[in-house]
C-alpha positions as MATLAB code, in Angstrom:
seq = 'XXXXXXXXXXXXXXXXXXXXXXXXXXXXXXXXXXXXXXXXXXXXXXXXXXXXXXXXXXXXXXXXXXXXXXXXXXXXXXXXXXXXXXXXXXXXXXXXXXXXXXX';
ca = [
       4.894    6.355  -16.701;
       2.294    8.806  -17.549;
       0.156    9.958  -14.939;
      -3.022   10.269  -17.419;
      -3.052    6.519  -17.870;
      -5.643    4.422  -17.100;
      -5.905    0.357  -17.094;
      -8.661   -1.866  -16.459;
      -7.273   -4.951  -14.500;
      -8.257   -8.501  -14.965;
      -7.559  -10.718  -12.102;
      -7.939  -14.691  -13.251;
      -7.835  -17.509  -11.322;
      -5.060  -19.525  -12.466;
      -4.360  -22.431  -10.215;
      -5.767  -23.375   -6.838;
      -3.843  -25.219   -4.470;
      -6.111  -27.170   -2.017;
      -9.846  -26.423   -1.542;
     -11.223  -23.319   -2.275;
     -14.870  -22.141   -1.195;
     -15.004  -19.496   -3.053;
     -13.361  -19.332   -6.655;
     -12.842  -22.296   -8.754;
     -10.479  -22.040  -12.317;
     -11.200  -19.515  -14.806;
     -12.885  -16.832  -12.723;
     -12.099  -13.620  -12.609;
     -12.301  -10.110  -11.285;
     -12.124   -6.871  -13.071;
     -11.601   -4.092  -11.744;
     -11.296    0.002  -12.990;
     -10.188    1.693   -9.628;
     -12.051    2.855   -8.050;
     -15.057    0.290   -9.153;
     -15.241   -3.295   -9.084;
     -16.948   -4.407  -12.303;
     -19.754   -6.355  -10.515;
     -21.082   -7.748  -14.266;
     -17.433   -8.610  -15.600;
     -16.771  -10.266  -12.142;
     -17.182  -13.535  -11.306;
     -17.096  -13.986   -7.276;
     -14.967  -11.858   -4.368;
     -13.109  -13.170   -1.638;
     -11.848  -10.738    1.199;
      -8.802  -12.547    1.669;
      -7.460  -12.463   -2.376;
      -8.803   -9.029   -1.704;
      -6.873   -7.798    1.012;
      -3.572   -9.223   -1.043;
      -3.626   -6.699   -3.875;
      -5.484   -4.042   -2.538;
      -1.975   -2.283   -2.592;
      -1.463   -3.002   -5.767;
      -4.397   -2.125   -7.482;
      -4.120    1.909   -8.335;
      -0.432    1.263   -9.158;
      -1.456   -1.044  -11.570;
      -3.981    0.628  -12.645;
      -1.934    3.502  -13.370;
       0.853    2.037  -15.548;
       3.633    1.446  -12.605;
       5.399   -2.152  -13.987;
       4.524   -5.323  -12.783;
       8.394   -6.135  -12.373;
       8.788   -3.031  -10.118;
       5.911   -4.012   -7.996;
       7.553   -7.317   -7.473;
       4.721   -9.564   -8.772;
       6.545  -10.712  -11.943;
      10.075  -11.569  -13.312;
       8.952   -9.797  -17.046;
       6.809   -9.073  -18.961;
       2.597   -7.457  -19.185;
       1.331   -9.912  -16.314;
       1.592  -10.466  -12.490;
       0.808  -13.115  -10.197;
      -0.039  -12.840   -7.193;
      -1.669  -15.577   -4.403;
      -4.213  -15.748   -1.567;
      -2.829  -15.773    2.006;
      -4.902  -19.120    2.802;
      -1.990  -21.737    3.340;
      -4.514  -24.464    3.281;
      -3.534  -28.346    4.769;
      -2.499  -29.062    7.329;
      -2.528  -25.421    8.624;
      -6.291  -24.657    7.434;
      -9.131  -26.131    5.853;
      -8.659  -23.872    2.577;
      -6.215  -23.932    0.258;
      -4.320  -21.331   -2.050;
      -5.742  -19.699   -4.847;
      -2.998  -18.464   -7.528;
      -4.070  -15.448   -9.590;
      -3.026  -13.455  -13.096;
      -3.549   -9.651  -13.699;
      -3.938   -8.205  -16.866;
      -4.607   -4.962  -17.666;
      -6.364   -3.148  -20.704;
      -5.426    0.649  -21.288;
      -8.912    2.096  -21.182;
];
């Protein structure tokens, strides 16, 4: 990993399990630490938030998906919300991708 690298992440939402108030399929967040890209960004939800926040200069920064645990192989992660949804909430469980653009 080079420590001059710099990737633009691209958070989609892939798959949502249950109801969802805030994203529905397709939207997505981008984000170039240590800015949220409010016109490439669709909605925000603290909760899918607060699940990669730890992730995000990592990523950003080159360090593997695999290593980071969010993916078997490959140049994308997954990653969900923390929302179990029925019968334990109202919600439901949003599943997301990350992609990243060298920028």
């Amino acid at each position: 990993m080079d420590s001059e690298e710099r990737y633009r992440l691209i958070i989609t939402v892939e798959d949502i399990r249950g109801r969802c108030p805030v994203f529905k399929a397709g939207d997505r967040i981008t984000i170039e630490p240590p800015r949220i890209i409010l016109d490439q960004t669709d909605n925000i939800c603290i909760h899918a938030l607060g699940c990669i926040l730890s992730m995000i200069v990592p990523l950003s920064r080159g360090v593997n998906f695999k290593d980071l645990g969010l993916a078997k192989e490959g140049e994308n992660g997954f990653f969900q919300c923390l929302d179990p949804g029925e019968p334990y909430t109202h919600g439901g469980t949003v599943l997301f991708r990350i992609r990243r653009r060298k920028i």
